[in-house]
N, C-alpha and C positions, 0 to 999 in steps of 0.2 A: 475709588480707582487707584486711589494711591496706594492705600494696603494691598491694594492685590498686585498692582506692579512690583513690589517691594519684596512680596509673599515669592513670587514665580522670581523674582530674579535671583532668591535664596537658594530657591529651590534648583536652578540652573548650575549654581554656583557650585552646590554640594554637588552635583550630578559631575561638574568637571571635576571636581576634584578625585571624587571615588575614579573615574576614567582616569586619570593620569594613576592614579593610585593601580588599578589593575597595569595597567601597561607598564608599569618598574617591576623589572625583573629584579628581583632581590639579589646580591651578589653577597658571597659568603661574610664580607665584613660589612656589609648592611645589615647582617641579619647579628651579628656579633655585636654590631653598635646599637643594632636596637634591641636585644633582650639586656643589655647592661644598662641603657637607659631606663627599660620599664622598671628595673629593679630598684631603680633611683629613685623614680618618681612616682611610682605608682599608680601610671595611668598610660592608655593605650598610645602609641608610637605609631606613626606613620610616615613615611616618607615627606609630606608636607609638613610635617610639625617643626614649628619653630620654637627654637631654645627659649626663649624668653617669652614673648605671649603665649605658646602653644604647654609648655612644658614646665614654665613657670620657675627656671632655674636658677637657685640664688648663690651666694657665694662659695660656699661649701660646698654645692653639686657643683657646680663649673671647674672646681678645683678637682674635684673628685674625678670628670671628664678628661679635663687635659692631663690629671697623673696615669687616667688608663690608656690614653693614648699612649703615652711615652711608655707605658711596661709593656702593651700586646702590641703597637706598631713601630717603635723605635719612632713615632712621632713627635716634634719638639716645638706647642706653639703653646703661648701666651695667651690674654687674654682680648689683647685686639686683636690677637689673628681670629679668636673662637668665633667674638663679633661676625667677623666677616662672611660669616659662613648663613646665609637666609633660613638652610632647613638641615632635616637630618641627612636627607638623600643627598645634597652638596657637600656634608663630611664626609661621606662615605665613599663617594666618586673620588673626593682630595687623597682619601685612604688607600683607596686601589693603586690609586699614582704615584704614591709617595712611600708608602710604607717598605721598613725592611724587614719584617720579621711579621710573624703574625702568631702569638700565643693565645692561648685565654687562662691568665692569669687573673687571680680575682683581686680588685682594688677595692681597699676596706680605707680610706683616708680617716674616717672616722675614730678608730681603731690606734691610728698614729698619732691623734690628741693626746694619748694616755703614754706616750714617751716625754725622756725630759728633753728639753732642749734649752740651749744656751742662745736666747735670745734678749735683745738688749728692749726696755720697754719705754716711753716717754717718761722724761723729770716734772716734777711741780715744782714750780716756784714758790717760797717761804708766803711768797704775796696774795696766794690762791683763797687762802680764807676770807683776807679783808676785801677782798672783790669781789666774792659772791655772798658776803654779807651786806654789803650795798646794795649790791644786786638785788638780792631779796626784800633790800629794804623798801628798793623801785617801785619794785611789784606787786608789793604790799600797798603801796600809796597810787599807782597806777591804776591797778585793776581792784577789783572787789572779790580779792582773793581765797579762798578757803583752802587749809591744809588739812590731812587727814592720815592717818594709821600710820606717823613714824613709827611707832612700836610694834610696827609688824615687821620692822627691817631687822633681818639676823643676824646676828654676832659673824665674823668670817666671812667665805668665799657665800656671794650668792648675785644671780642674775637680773638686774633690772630692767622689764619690758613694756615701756609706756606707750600706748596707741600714738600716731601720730597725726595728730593735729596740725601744728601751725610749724612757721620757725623759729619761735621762741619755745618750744617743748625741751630743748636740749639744756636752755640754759633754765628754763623754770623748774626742772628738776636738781639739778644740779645746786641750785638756789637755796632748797628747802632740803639739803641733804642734812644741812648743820653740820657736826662734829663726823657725821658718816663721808661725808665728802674726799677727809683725805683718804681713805684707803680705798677710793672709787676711780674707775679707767672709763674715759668717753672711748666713741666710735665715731669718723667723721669716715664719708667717700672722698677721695681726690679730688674730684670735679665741686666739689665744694669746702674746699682750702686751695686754693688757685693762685696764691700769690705768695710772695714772701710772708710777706706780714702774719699771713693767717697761720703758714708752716711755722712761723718762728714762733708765735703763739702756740699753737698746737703743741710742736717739742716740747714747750714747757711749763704742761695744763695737764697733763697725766690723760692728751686726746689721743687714740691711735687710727691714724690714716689710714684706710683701705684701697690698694690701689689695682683694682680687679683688671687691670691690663698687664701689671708686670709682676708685683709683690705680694699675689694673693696669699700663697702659700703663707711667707713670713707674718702676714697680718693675721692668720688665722693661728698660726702660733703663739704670737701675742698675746691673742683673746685667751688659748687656754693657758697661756705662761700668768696671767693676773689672776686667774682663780685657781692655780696652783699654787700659788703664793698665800691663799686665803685672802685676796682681795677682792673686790666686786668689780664690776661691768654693766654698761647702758645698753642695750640694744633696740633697735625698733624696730618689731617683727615685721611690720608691714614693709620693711625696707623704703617708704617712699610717704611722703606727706600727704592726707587724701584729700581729693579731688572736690568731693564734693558734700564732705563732714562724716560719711559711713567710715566701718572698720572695713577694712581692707586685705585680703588674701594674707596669712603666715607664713614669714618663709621660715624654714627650720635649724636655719645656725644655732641660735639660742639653744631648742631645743636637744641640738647634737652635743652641743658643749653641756648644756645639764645635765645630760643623760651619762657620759663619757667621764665626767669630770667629778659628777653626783653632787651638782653645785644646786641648791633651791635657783626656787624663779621668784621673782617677787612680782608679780602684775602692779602694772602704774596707771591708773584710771585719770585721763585727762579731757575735763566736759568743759565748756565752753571757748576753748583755746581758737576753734575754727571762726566763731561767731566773733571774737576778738579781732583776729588777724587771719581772713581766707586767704587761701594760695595765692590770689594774683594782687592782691593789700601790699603797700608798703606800710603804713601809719597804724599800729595797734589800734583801738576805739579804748577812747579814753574813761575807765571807772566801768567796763566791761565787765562780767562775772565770770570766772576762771577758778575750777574746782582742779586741785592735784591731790586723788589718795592712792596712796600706800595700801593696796591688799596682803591678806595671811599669804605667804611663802608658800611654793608647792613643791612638795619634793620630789626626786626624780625616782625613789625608790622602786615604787610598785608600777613605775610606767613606763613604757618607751616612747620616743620622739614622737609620735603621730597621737597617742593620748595624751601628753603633755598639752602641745601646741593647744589641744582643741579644748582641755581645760584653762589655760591660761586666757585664751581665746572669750570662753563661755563667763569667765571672773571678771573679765574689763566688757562686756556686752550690758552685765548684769547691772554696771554702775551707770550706763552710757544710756540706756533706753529704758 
């Protein structure tokens, strides 16, 4: 009785949603906002769709979003304002109200990676090696550790993308970079550097802060400013630590910047990290087994961002399961 209560109340659910769905009269910058959207994402748009669960938008499409606003509506919002908006049909109402101009101008952000820009990137401190030579030493005496295919790390500009497991992934890579370390850039979000300490630290650890409410743009500069340089970069496709040990949905920054920038991807296969330390653990489990390998490079030559992702994707599955 419960499956079927559960079955019919789905079914209910869908039923309103399509009804509200017919009764939205489309207005010209609804329909504007959503064939620029499906272009983004590749999946169907509807008025109920939300930016983030429904749409699954990550840093670089939400950048890509509020630069089209500002070129086709003279619109000017950030990234806590995008927050605020539940669905697409609440941007588009905001649209009709506010806007002063209305073009359809095509925004290619992707495109604007391959300009140069003078942006200024985090320092290392001279101190950075002997502390994640300790570090490793930890780790090595902590956990029951296994390393695997440095020698698949390339010479130059190239992308590091480790599933995310726990919250020691950041620094257990980092760990075992050895002598590749210094010419490698982390990626932290804002809501996780929260304090002085952690930003003063960060400045000068070669981490760059992404602050998707105000300084998205400059952070995405950043990322391609270190592998224009020929330096590397950490990213975790999954954007979010999983929940419950699986891989987790790719978002396509990485992919945009390898593709754009023609920087390899290195896949980072990280197994037992979860069984160590789950999401809601504070205390590692001590002498745990914790495997980090280095897969072969993949180039971005013969692919674009959507066969990337799903080879980079199908190389760290292949070690995981």
């Amino acid at each position: 009785m419960k499956l079927k209560s559960q079955f019919t109340n789905s079914i209910i659910e869908r039923e309103k949603a399509k009804k509200q769905q017919e009764a939205f009269n489309e207005s010209e910058e609804y329909a504007a906002l959503r064939k620029f959207l499906e272009t983004m994402v590749n999946v169907k748009v509807y008025p109920h769709s939300h930016f983030s669960y429904d749409l699954g938008l990550d840093s670089l499409s939400r950048l890509n979003l509020i630069d089209y606003l500002d070129r086709n509506f003279g619109i000017k919002i950030n990234g806590r304002d995008l927050a605020n908006f539940t669905s697409v049909k609440a941007l588009s109402i905001y649209i009709e109200k506010e806007r002063n101009r209305f073009t359809d101008e095509k925004v290619n952000w992707e495109d604007a990676l391959k300009e140069q820009n003078d942006v200024k990137l985090p320092k290392r401190w001279i101190t950075q090696p002997c502390a994640l030579f300790l570090l490793r030493r930890f780790f090595q005496f902590y956990f029951k550790l296994q390393i695997k295919g440095l020698n698949n790390i390339p010479d130059g500009a190239c992308i590091f993308t480790p599933n995310h497991q726990s919250f020691l992934d950041a620094f257990l890579v980092a760990a075992l970079l050895k002598d590749k370390v210094k010419e490698t850039f982390f990626y932290a979000k804002k809501e996780h550097v929260n304090n002085f300490l952690l930003r003063f630290i960060a400045a000068r650890n070669s981490i760059i802060v992404m602050d998707i409410d105000k300084d998205l743009k400059e952070s995405i500069r950043q990322l391609a400013e270190v592998l224009r340089k020929g330096n590397k970069i950490m990213l975790f496709p999954e954007g979010t630590r999983t929940s419950d040990g699986t891989l987790g949905e790719f978002k396509k920054t990485f992919a945009v910047l390898s593709v754009q920038l023609q920087a390899p991807v290195v896949p980072v296969a990280i197994k037992g990290a979860y069984e160590a330390l789950p999401k809601n653990s504070k205390i590692p489990k001590f002498r745990s087994p914790v495997s980090i390998e280095f897969l072969p490079a993949i180039n971005p030559e013969s692919n674009n961002k959507d066969t990337l992702i799903d080879l980079v994707k199908q190389s760290i599955l292949q070690k995981l399961f």
